[in-house]
C-alpha positions as CSV (number, residue, x, y, z in Angstrom):
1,X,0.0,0.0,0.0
2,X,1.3,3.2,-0.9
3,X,1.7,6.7,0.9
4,X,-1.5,8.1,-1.3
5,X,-3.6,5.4,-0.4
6,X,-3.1,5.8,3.3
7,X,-4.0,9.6,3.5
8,X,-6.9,8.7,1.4
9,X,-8.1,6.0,3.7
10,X,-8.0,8.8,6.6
11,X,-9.5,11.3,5.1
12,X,-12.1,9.2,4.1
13,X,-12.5,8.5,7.9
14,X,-12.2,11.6,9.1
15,X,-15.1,12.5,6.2
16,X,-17.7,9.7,7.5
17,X,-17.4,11.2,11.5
18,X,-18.0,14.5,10.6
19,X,-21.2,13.5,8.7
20,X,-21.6,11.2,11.8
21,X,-21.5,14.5,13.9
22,X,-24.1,16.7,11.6
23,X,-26.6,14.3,11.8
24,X,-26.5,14.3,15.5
25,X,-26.1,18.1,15.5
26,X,-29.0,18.4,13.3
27,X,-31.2,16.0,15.2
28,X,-30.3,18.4,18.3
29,X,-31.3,21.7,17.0
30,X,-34.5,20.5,15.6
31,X,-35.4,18.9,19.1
32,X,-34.1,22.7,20.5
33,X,-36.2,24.4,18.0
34,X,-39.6,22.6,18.6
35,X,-39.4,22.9,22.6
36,X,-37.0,25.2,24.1
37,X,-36.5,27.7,21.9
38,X,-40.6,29.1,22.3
39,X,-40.0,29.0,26.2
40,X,-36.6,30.6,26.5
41,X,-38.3,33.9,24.4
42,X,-41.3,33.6,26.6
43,X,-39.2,33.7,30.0
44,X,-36.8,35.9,28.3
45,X,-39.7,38.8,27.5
46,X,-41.1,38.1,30.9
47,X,-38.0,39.2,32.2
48,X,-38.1,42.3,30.1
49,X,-41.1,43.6,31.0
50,X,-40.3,42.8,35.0
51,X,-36.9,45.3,34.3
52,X,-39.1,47.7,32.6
53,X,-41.3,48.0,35.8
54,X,-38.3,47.9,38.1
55,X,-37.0,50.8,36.0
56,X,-40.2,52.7,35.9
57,X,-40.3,52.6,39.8
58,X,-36.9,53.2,40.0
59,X,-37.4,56.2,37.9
60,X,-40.3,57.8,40.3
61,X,-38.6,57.4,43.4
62,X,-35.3,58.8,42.3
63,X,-37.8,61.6,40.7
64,X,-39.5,62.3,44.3
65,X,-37.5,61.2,47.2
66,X,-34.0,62.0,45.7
67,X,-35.5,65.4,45.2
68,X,-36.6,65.3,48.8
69,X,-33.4,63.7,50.3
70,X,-31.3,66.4,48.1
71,X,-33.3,69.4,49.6
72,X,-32.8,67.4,53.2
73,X,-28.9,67.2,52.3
74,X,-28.7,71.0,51.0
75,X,-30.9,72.5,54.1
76,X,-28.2,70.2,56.7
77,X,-25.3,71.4,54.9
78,X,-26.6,74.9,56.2
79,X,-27.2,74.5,59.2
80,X,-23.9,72.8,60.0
81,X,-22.5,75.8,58.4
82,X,-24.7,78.1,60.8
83,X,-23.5,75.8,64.0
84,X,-20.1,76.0,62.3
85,X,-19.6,79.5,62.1
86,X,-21.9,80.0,66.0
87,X,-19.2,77.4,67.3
88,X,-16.1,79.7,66.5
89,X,-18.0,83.0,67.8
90,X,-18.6,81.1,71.2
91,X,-14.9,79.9,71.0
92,X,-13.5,83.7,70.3
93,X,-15.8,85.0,72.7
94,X,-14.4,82.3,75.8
95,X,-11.3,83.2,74.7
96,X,-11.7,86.9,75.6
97,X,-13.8,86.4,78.5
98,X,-10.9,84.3,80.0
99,X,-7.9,86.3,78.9
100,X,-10.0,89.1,80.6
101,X,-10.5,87.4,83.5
102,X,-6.7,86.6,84.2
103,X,-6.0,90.3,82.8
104,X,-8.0,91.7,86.1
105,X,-6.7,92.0,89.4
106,X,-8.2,91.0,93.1
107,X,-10.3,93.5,94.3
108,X,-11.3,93.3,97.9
109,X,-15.2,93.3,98.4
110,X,-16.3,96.8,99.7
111,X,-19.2,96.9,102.0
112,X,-22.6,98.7,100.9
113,X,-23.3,102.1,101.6
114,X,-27.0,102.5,103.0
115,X,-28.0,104.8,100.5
116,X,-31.3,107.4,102.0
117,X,-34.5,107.2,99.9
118,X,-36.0,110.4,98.4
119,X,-39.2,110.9,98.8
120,X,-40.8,112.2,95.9
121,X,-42.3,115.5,96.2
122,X,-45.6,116.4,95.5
123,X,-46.4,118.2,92.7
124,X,-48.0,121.6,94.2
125,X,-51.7,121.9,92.4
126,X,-51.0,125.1,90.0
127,X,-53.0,124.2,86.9
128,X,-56.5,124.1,89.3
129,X,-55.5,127.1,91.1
130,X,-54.7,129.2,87.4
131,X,-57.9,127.3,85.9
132,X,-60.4,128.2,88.9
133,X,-60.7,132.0,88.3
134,X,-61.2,131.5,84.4
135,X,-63.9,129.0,85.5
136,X,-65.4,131.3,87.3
137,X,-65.3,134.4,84.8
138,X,-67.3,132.0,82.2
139,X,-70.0,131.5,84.6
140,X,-70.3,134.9,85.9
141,X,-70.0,136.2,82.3
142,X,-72.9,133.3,81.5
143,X,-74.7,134.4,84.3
144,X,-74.9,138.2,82.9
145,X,-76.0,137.4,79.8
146,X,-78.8,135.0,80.9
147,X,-79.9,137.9,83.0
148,X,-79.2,140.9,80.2
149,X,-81.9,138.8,78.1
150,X,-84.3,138.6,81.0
151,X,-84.3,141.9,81.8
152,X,-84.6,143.2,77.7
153,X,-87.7,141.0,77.4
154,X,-89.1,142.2,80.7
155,X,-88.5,145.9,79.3
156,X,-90.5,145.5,76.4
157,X,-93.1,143.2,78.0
158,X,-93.8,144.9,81.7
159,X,-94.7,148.2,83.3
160,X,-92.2,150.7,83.9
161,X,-93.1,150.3,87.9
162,X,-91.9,146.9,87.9
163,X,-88.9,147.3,86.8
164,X,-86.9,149.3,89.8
165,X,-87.3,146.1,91.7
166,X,-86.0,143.8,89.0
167,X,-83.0,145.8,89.2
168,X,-82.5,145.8,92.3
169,X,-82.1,141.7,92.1
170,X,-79.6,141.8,89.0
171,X,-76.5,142.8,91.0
172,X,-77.5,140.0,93.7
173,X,-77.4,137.7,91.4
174,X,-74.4,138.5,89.6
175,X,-72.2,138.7,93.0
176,X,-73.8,135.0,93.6
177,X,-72.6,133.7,90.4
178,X,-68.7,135.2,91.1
179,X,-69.0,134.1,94.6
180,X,-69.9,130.8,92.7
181,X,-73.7,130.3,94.1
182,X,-75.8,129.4,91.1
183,X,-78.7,128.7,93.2
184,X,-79.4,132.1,93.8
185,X,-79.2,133.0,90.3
186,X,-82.2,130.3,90.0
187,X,-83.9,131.8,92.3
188,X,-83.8,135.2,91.5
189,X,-84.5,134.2,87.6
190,X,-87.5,132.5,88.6
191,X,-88.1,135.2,91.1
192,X,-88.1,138.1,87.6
193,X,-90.2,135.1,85.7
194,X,-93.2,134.9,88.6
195,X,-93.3,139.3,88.7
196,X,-93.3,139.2,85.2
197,X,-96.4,137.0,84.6
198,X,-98.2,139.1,87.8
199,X,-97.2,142.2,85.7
200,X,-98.8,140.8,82.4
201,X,-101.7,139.3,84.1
């Protein structure tokens, strides 16, 4: 037998396995085709649309809460910068107090002086005693011309014998109005009213 025919022989071997191995493979893939293949896309889009509602949550609560928890951050961030800058204020501020307290010297307590309270004095009453006579020049100049306008109607309306007497009771009544009696002037008005009527009747 010669070199030729040998490698021949092989690769006629070698030929016959691989067909061997194609028939097996294709026996495989059709058994893959009619039942695996139709699960393995169902489980595969059921795990799609899982990851798509993972990532829609996913989504909204990095949309709300990180917005909250961001604020949260950015609002502590201040106020340790506030309790920060308040911490070194305090510090300076110890600082001072104690180099001021080593800065002053022992002073021996003094006693307390007894100190006399002032009475406060009472205010002396001017305003009534300046407002009093005013007061009573409006009432006596009141007085006058309530009894002016008496007497002018009883001039036009009584006899002239009547009217020395009414006189005579004007000045009484305007010394009882500046003494500050107003029930005289009462009476002697309704005293000129009474001799009036008589007068007409």
């Amino acid at each position: 037998m010669t070199f030729a025919t040998m490698i021949n022989v092989v690769l006629i071997l070698l030929c016959v396995s691989v067909l061997v191995q194609s028939a097996r493979m294709g026996r495989r893939m059709k058994q893959l085709r009619d039942t695996q293949i139709s699960e393995s896309v169902t489980q595969i889009d059921r795990a799609t649309s899982q990851a798509r509602v993972v990532l829609g949550d996913l989504k909204r609560v990095l949309s709300t809460d990180g917005a909250a928890q961001a604020s949260a951050i950015a609002a502590a961030e201040e106020i340790r910068d506030e309790l920060t800058l308040m911490v070194g204020i305090g510090n300076a501020v110890a600082d001072r107090i104690m180099d001021a307290a080593a800065q002053t010297p022992k002073v021996e307590e003094a006693a307390p002086k007894k100190r006399a309270v002032r009475k406060p004095r009472a205010a002396k009453p001017k305003t009534a005693a300046k407002t009093a006579p005013k007061a009573a020049a409006a009432k006596s100049s009141d007085a006058e011309k309530v009894v002016a306008g008496i007497l002018e109607a009883e001039k036009v309306v009584a006899p002239a014998r009547t009217r020395s007497r009414r006189k005579v009771a004007v000045p009484a009544a305007i010394n009882d109005v500046t003494r500050g009696d107003t029930t005289g002037v009462v009476r002697d008005i309704a005293a000129a009213r009474a001799s009036r009527e008589s007068a007409v009747a």
